[in-house]
N, C-alpha and C positions, 0 to 999 in steps of 0.2 A: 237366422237373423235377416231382416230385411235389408235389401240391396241397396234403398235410398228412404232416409226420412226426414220431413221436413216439419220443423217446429215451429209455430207460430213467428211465420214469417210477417217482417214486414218490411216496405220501401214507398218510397213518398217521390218522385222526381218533378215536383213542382205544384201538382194539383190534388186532386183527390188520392187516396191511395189505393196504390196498384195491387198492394197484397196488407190485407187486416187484422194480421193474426192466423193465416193461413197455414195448414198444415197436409201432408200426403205421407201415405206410406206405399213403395212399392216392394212386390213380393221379388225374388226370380221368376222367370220364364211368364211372366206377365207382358203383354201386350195393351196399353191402356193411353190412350184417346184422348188429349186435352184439348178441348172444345170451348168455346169462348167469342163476345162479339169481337170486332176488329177493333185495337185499342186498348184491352181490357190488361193483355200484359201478359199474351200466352209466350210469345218469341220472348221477354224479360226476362219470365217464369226459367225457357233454357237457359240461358243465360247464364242465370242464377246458378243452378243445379250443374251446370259446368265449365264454372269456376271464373267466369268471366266477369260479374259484379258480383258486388257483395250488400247483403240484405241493412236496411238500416238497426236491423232487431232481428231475433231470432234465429232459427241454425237450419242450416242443410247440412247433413250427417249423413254420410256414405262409409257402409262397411269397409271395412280394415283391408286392405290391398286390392279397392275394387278400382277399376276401370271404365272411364266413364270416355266415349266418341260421342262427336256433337257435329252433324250436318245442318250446314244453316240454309236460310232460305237462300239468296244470293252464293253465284258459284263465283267469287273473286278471278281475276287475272293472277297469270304467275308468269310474267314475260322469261322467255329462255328455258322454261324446265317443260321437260317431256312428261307423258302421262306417268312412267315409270316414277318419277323425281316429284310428282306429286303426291303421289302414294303411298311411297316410302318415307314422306315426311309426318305421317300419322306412328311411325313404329314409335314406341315409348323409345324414351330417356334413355338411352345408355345399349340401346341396338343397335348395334355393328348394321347400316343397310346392305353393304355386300354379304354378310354372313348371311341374313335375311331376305334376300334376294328372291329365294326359292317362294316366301309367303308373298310376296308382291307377283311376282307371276304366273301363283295360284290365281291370286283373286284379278289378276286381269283374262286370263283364259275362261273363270268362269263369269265373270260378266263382258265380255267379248269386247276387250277393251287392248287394244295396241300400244304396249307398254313403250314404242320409241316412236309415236303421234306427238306432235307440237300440242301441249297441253291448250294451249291459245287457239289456234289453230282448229278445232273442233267446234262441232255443234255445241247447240244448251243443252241435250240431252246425254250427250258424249261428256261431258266438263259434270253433269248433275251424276253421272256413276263410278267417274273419277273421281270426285269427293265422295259420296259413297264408298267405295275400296276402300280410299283415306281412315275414314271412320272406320271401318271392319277390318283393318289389319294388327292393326294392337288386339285384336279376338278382345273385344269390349265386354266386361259384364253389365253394364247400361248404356245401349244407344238411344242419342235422343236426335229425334228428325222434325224440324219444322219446315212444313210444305212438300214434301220426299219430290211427289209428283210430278210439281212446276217442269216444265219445260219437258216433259218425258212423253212419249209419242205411244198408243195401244199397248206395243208390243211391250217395250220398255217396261213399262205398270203392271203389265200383267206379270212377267217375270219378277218385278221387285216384287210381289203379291206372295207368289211365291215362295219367294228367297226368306224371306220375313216370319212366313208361315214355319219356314224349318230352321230358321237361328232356334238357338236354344234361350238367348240371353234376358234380358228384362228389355224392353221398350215403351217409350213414351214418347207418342208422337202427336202433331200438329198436321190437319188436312181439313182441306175442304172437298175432298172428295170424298162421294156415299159412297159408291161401292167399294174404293181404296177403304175407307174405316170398316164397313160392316164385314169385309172380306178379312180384317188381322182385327179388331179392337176388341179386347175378353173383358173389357169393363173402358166406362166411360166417367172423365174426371170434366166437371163445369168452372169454368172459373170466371163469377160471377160479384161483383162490385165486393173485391176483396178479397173473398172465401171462394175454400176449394169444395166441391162438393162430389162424392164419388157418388156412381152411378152402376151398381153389378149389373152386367144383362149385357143386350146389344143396342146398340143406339136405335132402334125402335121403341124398345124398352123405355131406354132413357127420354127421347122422347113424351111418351106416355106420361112418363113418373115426374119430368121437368111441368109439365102442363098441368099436374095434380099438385104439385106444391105451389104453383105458381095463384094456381087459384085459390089455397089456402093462404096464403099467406096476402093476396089481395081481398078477401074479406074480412079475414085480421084489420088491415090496414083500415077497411074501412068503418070497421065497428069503433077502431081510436080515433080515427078522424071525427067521427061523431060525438064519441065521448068529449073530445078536445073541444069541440064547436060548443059546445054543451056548457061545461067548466068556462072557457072563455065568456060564456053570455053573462053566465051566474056573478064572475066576478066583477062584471061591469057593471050591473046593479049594484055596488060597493058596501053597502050599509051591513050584510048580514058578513060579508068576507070578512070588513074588519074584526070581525068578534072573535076574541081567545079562540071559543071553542070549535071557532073553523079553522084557525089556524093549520092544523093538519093537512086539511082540505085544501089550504094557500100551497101550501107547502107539496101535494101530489101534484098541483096545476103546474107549479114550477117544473117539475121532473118532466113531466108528461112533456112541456113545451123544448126540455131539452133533448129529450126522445126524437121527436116530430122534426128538428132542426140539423137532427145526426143523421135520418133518416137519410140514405142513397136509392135513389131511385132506379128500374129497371135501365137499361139501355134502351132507347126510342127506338123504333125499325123502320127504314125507309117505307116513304109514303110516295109512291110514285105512280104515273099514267102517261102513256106515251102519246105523244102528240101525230093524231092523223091529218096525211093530207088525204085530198079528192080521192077516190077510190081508181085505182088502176083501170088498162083493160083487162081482158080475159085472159088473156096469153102475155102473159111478162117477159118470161125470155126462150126463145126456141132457136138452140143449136144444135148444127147439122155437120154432121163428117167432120170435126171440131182436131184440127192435128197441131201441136206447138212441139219444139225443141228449144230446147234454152240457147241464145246464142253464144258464142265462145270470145274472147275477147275482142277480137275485132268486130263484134257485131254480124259474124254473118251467120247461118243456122249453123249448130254445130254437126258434127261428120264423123265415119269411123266407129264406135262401138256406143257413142254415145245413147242413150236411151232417150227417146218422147218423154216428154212429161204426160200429154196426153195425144191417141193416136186412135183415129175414127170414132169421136165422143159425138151422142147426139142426143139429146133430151129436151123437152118441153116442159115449162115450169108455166102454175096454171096460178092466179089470183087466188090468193089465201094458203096455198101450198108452204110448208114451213120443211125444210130440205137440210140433212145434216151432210158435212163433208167427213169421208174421215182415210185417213192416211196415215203411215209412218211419217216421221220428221225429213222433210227434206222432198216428198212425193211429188209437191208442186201446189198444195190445197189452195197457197194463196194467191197463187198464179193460176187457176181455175175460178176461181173469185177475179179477177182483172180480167179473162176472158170474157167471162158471163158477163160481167159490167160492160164492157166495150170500153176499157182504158186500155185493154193490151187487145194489138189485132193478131189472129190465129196464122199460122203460116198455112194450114189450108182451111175449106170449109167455111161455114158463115153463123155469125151470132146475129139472130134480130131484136130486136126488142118493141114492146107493144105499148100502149099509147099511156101518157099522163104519168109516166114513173119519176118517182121522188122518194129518191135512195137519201139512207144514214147509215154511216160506216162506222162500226166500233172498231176500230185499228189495233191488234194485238201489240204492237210494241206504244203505243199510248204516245207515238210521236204528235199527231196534230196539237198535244198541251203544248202549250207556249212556258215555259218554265220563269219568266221573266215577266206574267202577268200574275196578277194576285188570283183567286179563286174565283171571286166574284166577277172580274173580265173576261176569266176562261169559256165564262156559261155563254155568252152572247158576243166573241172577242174585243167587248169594250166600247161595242156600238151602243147599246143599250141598258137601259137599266127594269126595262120589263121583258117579260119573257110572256108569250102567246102558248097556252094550254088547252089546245081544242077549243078554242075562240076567248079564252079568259084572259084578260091581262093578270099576269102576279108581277110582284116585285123581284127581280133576282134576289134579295136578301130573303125574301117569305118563300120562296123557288127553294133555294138553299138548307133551309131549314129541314126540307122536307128528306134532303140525302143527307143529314143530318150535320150541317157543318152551320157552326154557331156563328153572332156573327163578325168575333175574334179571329172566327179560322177563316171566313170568309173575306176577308180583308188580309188574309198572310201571302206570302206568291206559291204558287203552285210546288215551286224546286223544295220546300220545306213537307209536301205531303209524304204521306207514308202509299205505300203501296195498294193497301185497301181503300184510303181518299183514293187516290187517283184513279184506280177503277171507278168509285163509285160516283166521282168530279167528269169522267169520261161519261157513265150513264145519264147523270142530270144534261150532260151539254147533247148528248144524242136525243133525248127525250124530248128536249126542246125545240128541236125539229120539227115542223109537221115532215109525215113520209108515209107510202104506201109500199117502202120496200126497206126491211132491215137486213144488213149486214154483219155479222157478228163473229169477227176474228178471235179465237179466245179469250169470250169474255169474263171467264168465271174464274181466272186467275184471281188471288190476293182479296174476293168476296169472300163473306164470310156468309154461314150455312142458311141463315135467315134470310144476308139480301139475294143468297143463288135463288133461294126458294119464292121468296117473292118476284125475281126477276123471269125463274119460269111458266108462274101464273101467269104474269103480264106479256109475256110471249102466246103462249096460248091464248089470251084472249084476244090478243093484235088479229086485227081483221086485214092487216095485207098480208104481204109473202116473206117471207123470213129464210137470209140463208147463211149456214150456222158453221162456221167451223170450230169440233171443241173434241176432245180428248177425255171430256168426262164423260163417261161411258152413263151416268143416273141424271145427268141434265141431257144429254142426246132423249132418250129413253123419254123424260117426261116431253118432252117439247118436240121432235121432228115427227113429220107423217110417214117422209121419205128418207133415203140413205144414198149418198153418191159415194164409190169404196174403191180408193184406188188399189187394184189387185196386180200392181207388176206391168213393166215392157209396156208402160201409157197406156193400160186399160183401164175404165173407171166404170163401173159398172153400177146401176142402181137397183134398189133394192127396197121394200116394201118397211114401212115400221121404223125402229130405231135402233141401238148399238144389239140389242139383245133379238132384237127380230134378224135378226142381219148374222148373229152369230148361229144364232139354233138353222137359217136356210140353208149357209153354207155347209154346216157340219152335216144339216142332210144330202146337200149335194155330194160331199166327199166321200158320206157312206152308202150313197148309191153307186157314186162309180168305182168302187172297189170290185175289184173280179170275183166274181161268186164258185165255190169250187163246183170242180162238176161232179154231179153223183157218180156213186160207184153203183155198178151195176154187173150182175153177176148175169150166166147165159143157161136156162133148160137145155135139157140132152137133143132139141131139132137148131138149138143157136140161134132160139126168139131173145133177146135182152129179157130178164127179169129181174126186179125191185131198181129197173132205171127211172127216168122220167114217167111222173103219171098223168093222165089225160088231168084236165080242169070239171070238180064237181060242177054241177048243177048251179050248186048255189056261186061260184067262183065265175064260170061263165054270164051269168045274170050278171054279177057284177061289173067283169068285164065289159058288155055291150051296154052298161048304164053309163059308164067315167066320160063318154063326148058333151052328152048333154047335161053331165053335173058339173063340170067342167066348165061348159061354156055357163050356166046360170051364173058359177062362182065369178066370172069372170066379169058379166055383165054387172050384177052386183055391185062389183069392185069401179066399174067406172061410175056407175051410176052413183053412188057416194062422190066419188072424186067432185062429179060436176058438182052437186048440191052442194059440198064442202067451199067449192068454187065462186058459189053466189053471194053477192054482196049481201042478203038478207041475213045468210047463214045465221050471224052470231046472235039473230034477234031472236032463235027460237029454245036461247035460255042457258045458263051455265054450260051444264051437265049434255048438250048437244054436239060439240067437238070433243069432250070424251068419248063419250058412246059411242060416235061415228068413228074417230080413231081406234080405238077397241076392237069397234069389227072391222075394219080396215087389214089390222092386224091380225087377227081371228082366222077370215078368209084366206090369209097369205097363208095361215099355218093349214088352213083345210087343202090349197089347192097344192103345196108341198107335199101334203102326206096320198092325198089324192094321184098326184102325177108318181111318187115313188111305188103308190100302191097297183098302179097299173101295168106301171113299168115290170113291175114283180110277175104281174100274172103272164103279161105277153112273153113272158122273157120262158116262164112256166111253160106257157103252151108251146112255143118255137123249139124250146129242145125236147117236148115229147112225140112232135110233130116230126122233130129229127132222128129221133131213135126211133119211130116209127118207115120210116124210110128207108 
C-alpha cells in the first residue's frame, strides 16, 4: 500500500486555483522531487500532506499508522531551548523525552550537532540541521523538505546528500538545487497550473520530456485558436448561423469559447538584461599579501588562538574574469568581498583597484529592500518612474512586468513579497544599474529553476567582472572561470574552473601526496638488490625530458586565453565563444594536473632506482 495518496485535490485562496483536481501517489523508499515555478503552490502542496491546511475538496490519505516529519523553509526562533529541546520536541505524542533521550543524542552525534548549544544562538546552517533531527527523530515513514539546502554551506549538503541517499523512508522534497536533486531525486513530480504531473527518470529526463509536451500541447493550442478565429468570423456574418440546421454549429462555438476562457496559461519567465556601464580597466582589483582578523569586541585585531579570516591572500582579478568564492559558513566569504571592494580595509597588505568601476551588490540577506516602500519604488527608491536599459528608457511598471510582477503586485509594499519576489524584486533593482562589476551574495536562494537558469545565461554573457558567492555547486559550475577556496588557518587559495574543477584538482592533489609504499625487493647470492626499483624505459624517459616544454605550452595557452577572454571585444565574436574558451580553460587545468602528477611519478621512479643503485 502506498505511503501517501492524494486525490483530486483541490484549494482556491483567492485567485486562480493552486491545485485542480490534482492527484500523487508515493511509493516507500521513493525519493521524488516537486518542481514548480515560484508561486504555483509547491510549499502549500507541504502543507497540505502534513496536516497543516486543509484542501477545499479532495483527500490526502496517508497509510494507517504512518508517520509523516515536515522541515520548512524557515528555521523559526525558539528563545531559551537548547538544541537538545528542539529536537526532542519532534518525538511523537506520548514519548517520555527523558526515556528517549538516547534517540536525540543519536542523531545529534551524527549530524555533529551540540545537543546543550543555545538553539538561538547558532548559525542558519546549525538551526537548518536542528530542525532536520527534529524531523528525523520520530524515524518518519515520509519526510517532506521544502528548500533542505537554504543556508547550508558545501560541506553540510554534501553530507545531507548523503544521509538522504541511505534513509530508507519515502521523501518528497522542494530544491533549487541541480545537483542536490539529480544526486537523491528517483522520479520528478511538476506542479504546473493546477495539475500534478509525474515524471520517471532523472531531471534531465524530465527536462527533455517537460519540452516535448510542452510543445505538443502548444500546437494543440494553436490549431484551436485557429479553429476559434475561424467559427468566430463565420458567426459574424450572422444570416447562415441563424438557421436550424447550424444550430449545432452555434452550439460547439459556445463550448469552444468556454474552453478558450478556462484556458490557464504557462507561467511567463523572466525576461531580463543587465544594464552596462562604460567598460572597466584591465585590471579591476589586484591584492597583495592581503591579512584581516576579525576584531574582538573592543575593536582591536583579535589575539591568542584566534584564526585570520584571511592570511597572505594575493590575486589579480582581470576585466570580464567571472570568480566564484567558496567556503564553509562562517569562513569570512563576505568579508573577502568587503576587502576586495575597499569598504573594509585589510589589517595588512593592500587592495587597488583599476580605473572606471561601477559595482552592483546583490546582498544575501536582501537588507537594502526598504520593506515600507511598495515594489514599484523599490526598483529606482522612489526617485523615478523610468528606469535606463542600456540607454532605453522603460517605465518602471513595463520594467516590472518583465520580473514578472503585475501591476497589482507592483503597487503592494515589499514586507507582503514572498521570498522568490524578493529575490527576483532584488534582480530587477540590480539590473537597473548600469555596472561593469557584479557582486553576487547568494543569489540563487528562493529562485526557482527557470529564473536560476536564466540568471546564469545573463552572467555569462555580462561582458564585466563578476564575483559570485554561492553554495550551489551547478550555478558555480555553469558561471565562474575561476575559484577563490577557503582551505583553513586564512588560506584561500585559487583555483582553475568551478565547484567540480576545483574538487577533481584537489582530490588529485591529495592522491599525490599520499606516501607510495616502497618496493620490496629481494637480494642474489653477491647482495645486488633484485626485483627493486627498475631503471626508466626508453619510452618513460622520452617522456620524462618532454613534461618542461609541454608544460610550459600548456601554460602559455592558459594565459593566452585569459587575456583574450579579457578583451572588451571578446563577447562580439559570438555566443558559443566564452563557452569554448572556458571549456579549454578547464581542459588545460585537467591536462596540466594529470601532467605535473605524471611526472612527479616518473622522477619519483627514477630517484629510488638511482638509490637502490647506489
Amino acid at each position: 500500500m502506498p505511503v501517501l495518496t492524494l486525490h483530486d485535490l483541490t484549494l482556491s485562496l483567492g485567485g486562480p486555483r493552486l491545485f485542480d483536481g490534482a492527484g500523487l501517489v508515493l511509493d516507500d523508499g521513493e525519493r521524488v522531487c516537486l518542481v514548480g515555478r515560484n508561486g504555483t503552490g509547491k510549499s502549500t502542496l507541504l502543507k497540505l500532506i502534513a496536516g497543516e491546511m486543509a484542501p477545499d475538496d479532495g483527500e490526502v490519505r496517508l497509510r494507517s499508522g504512518a508517520r509523516v516529519a515536515y522541515l520548512t523553509q524557515a528555521a523559526p526562533d525558539a528563545p531559551g531551548q537548547t538544541v537538545f529541546d528542539v529536537i526532542a520536541e519532534g518525538l511523537p505524542d506520548g514519548f517520555d523525552q527523558h526515556a528517549h533521550a538516547h534517540r536525540v543524542e543519536a542523531l545529534c552525534s551524527r549530524m555533529d550537532l551540540d545537543p546543550t548549544l543555545a538553539y538561538d544562538a547558532g548559525s542558519g546552517g546549525m538551526r537548518r540541521r536542528a530542525r532536520l533531527a527534529r524531523a528525523l527523530v520520530a524515524e518518519p515513514d515520509l519526510l517532506l523538505l521544502d528548500e533542505p539546502t537554504n543556508h547550508l554551506d558545501l560541506d553540510a549538503i554534501d553530507w545531507l546528500e548523503g544521509f538522504l541517499q541511505r534513509w530508507g523512508g519515502a521523501l518528497l522534497f522542494v530544491t533549487h538545487d541541480r545537483a542536490f536533486l539529480r544526486a537523491l531525486a528517483t522520479r520528478i513530480v511538476e506542479l504546473d497550473r493546477g495539475a500534478l504531473r509525474s515524471y520517471p527518470g532523472n531531471y534531465d529526463t524530465f527536462l527533455q520530456r517537460r519540452d516535448e509536451l510542452l510543445e505538443i500541447e502548444a500546437r494543440e493550442q494553436a490549431q484551436f485558436d485557429k479553429k476559434l478565429a475561424e467559427e468566430e468570423a463565420w458567426i459574424r456574418r450572422g444570416i447562415k448561423a441563424r438557421r436550424t440546421r447550424n444550430e449545432g454549429r452555434v452550439r460547439a462555438l459556445k463550448a469552444m469559447r468556454t474552453e478558450r476562457a478556462a484556458r490557464r496559461e504557462t507561467t511567463g519567465t523572466v525576461q531580463a538584461e543587465i544594464s552596462t556601464a562604460q567598460r572597466s580597466g584591465k585590471r579591476v582589483i589586484v591584492a597583495k599579501d592581503v591579512g584581516y582578523t576579525w576584531p574582538n569586541h573592543d575593536g582591536e585585531a583579535a589575539e591568542g588562538d584566534v584564526q585570520p579570516v584571511v592570511r597572505d591572500f594575493s590575486t589579480t582579478i582581470l576585466r570580464g574574469d567571472k570568480v566564484g568564492l567558496i567556503g564553509p559558513n562562517g569562513a569570512g566569504k563576505t568579508t573577502l568581498l568587503r576587502l576586495l571592494l575597499g569598504t573594509l580595509a585589510p589589517d595588512s597588505g593592500t587592495v587597488e583597484h583599476g580605473t572606471n568601476l561601477e559595482v552592483a551588490y546583490f546582498d544575501q540577506h536582501r537588507d537594502v529592500l526598504d520593506d515600507t516602500m511598495t515594489v514599484e519604488q523599490a526598483v529606482t527608491d522612489g526617485m523615478t518612474d523610468t528606469v535606463q536599459v542600456n540607454g532605453q528608457g522603460v517605465h518602471v511598471m513595463s520594467y516590472l512586468k518583465r520580473f514578472l510582477f503585475d501591476p497589482k503586485r507592483a503597487r503592494e509594499n515589499v514586507a507582503v513579497l514572498s521570498g522568490g519576489e524578493r529575490a527576483r524584486l532584488l534582480l530587477a533593482r540590480l539590473f537597473a544599474r548600469p555596472s561593469n562589476v557584479l557582486v553576487l551574495d547568494e543569489p540563487t536562494n528562493d529562485l526557482d529553476l527557470e529564473t536560476l537558469e536564466l540568471l546564469e545565461d545573463l552572467l555569462s554573457e555580462y561582458a564585466g567582472t563578476v564575483l559570485l558567492v554561492s553554495h550551489d555547486r551547478a550555478f558555480l559550475d555553469n558561471v565562474v572561470s575561476s575559484t577563490l577556496v577557503f582551505e583553513g588557518e586564512g588560506q584561500v587559495n585559487e583555483y582553475v574552473g568551478g565547484y567540480a574543477d576545483w574538487q577533481r584538482q584537489t582530490k588529485r592533489q591529495a592522491e599525490a601526496a599520499k606516501p607510495k609504499p616502497a618496493p620490496k625487493a629481494t637480494s642474489t647470492p653477491n647482495g645486488k638488490p633484485r626485483g627493486g626499483p627498475s631503471k626508466l624505459s626508453y619510452k618513460e624517459q622520452r617522456e620524462l625530458d618532454a613534461f618542461p616544454a609541454q608544460i610550459e605550452a600548456l601554460e602559455t595557452e592558459q594565459v593566452e586565453i585569459a587575456e583574450a577572454m579579457a578583451q572588451p571585444d571578446f563577447h562580439e565574436r559570438g555566443p558559443d565563444a566564452y563557452e569554448t574558451a572556458q571549456k579549454r580553460m578547464s581542459a588545460i587545468a585537467e591536462e596540466l594536473e594529470t601532467a605535473f602528477e605524471r611526472w612527479e611519478a616518473l622522477e619519483t621512479k627514477q630517484a629510488a632506482y638511482e638509490a637502490a643503485r647506489a
